[in-house]
C-alpha positions in Angstrom: 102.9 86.5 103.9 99.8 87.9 102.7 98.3 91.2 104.2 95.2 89.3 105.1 97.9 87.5 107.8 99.6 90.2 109.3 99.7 91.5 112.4 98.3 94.9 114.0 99.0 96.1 117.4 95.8 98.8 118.4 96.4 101.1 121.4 93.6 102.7 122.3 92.2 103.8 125.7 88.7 103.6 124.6 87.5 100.3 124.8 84.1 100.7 122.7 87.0 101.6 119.6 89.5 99.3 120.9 86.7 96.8 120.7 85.4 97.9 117.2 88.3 98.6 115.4 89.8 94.9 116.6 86.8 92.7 115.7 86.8 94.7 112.3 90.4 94.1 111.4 90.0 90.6 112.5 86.8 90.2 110.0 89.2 91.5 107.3 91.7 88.6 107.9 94.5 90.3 110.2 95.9 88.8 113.8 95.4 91.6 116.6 97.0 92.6 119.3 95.8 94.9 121.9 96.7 97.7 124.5 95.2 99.9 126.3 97.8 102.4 127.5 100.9 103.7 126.1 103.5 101.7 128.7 101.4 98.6 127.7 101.4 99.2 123.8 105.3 100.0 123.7 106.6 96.6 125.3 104.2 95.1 123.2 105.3 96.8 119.8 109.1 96.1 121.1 108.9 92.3 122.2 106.1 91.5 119.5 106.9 93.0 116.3 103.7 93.6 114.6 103.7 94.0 111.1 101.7 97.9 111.9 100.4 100.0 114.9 97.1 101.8 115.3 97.8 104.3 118.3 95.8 106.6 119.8 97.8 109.6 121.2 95.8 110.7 124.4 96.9 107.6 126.4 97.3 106.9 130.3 101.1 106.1 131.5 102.8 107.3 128.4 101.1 109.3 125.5 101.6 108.1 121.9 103.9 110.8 121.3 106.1 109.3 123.7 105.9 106.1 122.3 106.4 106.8 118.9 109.9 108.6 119.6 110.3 105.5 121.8 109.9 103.1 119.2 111.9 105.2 116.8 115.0 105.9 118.6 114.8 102.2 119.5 115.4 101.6 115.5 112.3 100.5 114.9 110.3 101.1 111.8 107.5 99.6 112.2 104.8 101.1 110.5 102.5 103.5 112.7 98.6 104.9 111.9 98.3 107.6 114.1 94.2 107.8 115.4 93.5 110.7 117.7 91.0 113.1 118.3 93.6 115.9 118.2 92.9 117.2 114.3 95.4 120.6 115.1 97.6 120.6 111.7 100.5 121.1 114.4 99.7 118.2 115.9 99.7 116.0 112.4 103.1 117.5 111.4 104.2 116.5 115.3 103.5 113.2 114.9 104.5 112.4 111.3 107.9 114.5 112.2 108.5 111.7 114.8 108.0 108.7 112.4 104.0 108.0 111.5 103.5 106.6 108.4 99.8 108.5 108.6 97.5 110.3 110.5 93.8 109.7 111.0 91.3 112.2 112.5 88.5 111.1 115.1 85.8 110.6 114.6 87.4 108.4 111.4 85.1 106.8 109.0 85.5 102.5 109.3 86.1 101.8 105.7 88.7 104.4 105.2 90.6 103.3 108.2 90.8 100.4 106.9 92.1 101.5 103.2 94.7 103.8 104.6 96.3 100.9 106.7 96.3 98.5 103.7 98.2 101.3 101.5 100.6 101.9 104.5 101.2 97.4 104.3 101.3 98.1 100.5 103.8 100.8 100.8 106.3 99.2 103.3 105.8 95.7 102.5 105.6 95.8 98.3 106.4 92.1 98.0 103.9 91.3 100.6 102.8 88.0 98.2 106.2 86.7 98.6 106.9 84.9 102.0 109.9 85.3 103.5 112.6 82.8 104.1 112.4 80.3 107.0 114.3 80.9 110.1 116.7 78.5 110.9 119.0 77.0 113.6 120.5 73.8 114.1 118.5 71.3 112.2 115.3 73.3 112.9 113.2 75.5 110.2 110.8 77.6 111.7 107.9 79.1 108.9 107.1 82.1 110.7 104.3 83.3 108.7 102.4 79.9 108.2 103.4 78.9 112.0 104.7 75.6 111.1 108.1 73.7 112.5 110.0 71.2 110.9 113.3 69.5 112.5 115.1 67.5 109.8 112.3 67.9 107.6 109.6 66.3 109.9 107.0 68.2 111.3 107.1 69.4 115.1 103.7 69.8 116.8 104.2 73.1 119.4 101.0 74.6 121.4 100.4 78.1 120.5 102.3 79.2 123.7 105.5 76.9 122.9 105.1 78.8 119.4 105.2 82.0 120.8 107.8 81.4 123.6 110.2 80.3 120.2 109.0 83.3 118.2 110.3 85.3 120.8 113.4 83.7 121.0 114.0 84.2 117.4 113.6 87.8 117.6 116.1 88.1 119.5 118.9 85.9 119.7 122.0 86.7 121.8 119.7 88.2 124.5 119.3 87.5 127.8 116.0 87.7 129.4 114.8 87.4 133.6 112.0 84.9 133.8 109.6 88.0 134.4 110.7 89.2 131.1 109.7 86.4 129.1 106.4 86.3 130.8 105.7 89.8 129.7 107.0 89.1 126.4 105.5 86.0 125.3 102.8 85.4 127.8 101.5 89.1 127.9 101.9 92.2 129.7 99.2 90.9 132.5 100.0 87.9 132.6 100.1 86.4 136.1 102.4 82.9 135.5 105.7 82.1 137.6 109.4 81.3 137.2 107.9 77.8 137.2 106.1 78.7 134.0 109.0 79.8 132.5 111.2 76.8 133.7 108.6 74.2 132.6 107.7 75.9 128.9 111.8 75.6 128.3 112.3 72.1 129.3 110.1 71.3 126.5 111.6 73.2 123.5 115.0 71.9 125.0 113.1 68.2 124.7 111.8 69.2 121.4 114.8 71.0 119.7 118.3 70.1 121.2 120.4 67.1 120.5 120.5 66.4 124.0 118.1 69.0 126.3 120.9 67.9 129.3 123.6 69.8 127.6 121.5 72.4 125.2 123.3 74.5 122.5 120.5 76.8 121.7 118.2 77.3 124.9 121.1 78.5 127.6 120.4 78.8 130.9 122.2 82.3 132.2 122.7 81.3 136.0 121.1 84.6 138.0 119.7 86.2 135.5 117.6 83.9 133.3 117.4 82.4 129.8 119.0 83.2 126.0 118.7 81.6 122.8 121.9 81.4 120.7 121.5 79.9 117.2 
C-alpha cells in the first residue's frame, strides 16, 4: 500500500473545512471518510480502521479529547492530526499527552496540512511501498489494499458493499455483532437499512465463500444476537 491509497477519517464540525479538507485529500490520492461529531467519528475510527485521523477538538456529543483517550485506551494506535482552533500550549501538550501524533493550529495553512500528515504516514508506516500480506481463510485470499478476492486462485467479483461487509468481518474475527451493528459498521453510522439488509448481504458471501452456504464454517449465524465470522 502506497500513501497515495490510504485512508483518512476527518472529524470536523464545520462543514465548509470538512468539505475542503476532504476534496483536497481526495485530489492528493487518499480514500476519505467523514464525521461530523465526536460519537460519529469514534465508531467510525473503531469499526473502520483508517490508516490516520484529522480531528477537530470542539465537537458536538463527545469532544476530541474524549475520543482520543477513547481510541487509546481501546489499544488503538492509529495515527491522529489534531486540528483545532484552541492554539493554548496547554492545550497542545493535553492532546499529544493523550496519544496525537501532531497538532495543527486553526486557521492552518492547506499545503502544510497536508505535509505534516504525510510525515505522520512516513513515520508510522516506513515500509509504506511494501504491501502487506493477503488475508486469508479457507480457500479465500482477500488483497486488502488493491480490493481484489481470489478463491482458489480465481477471481471473485463483490460490490463495493459485499467488499466492505467482508472487510469488516476480517477486522474482527471471533466477534459477534447485532444486525444494527453491522449496519453501523459497514453500512455507516446513518445508515437507514434493516435486519433484512443484513440477512440478504450474508446469504451472498455465504453463496460466494463457503463450501456449502447451508452449513457455513466461516459466516455463523449466533441465534438471538446476530452474526460472527470465524476463520
Amino acid at each position: 500500500m502506497t500513501e497515495t491509497t490510504r485512508r483518512i477519517l476527518v472529524v470536523e464540525d464545520d462543514l465548509s473545512i470538512l468539505a475542503g479538507l476532504s476534496m483536497n485529500l481526495r485530489f492528493e490520492g487518499y480514500e476519505v471518510l467523514q464525521a461530523q461529531d465526536g460519537r460519529t467519528g469514534l465508531a467510525r475510527a473503531l469499526d473502520e480502521s483508517p490508516d490516520l485521523v484529522v480531528l477537530d477538538l470542539m465537537l458536538p456529543e463527545l469532544n476530541g479529547f474524549e475520543l482520543l483517550k477513547e481510541l487509546r485506551q481501546r489499544g488503538r494506535d492509529t495515527p491522529v492530526v489534531v486540528l483545532s482552533a484552541k492554539g493554548m500550549e496547554t492545550d497542545k501538550i493535553l492532546g499529544l499527552n493523550l496519544g496525537a501524533d501532531d497538532y495543527v493550529v486553526k486557521p492552518f495553512g492547506l499545503q502544510e496540512l497536508l505535509a505534516r500528515i504525510k510525515a505522520v504516514l512516513r513515520r508510522r508506516y516506513p515500509t509504506a511501498g511494501a504491501a502487506p500480506p493477503p488475508v486469508t481463510f479457507g480457500d479465500v485470499s482477500v488483497d486488502m489494499s488493491a480490493r481484489t478476492v481470489a478463491r482458489n486462485g480465481t477471481p471473485v467479483d463483490l460490490t463495493a458493499q459485499e467488499f466492505k461487509l467482508l472487510a469488516h468481518f476480517l477486522g474482527h474475527p471471533g466477534r459477534t455483532f447485532t444486525r444494527d451493528e453491522l449496519l453501523s459498521g459497514a453500512w455507516g453510522y446513518h445508515y437507514e437499512g434493516s435486519a433484512r439488509t443484513v440477512d440478504n448481504f450474508m446469504r451472498q458471501l455465504r453463496l460466494k465463500f463457503e463450501p456449502d452456504p447451508e452449513e457455513p464454517r466461516h459466516f455463523l449465524t449466533v441465534r438471538g444476537l446476530g452474526y460472527r465470522f470465524e476463520r
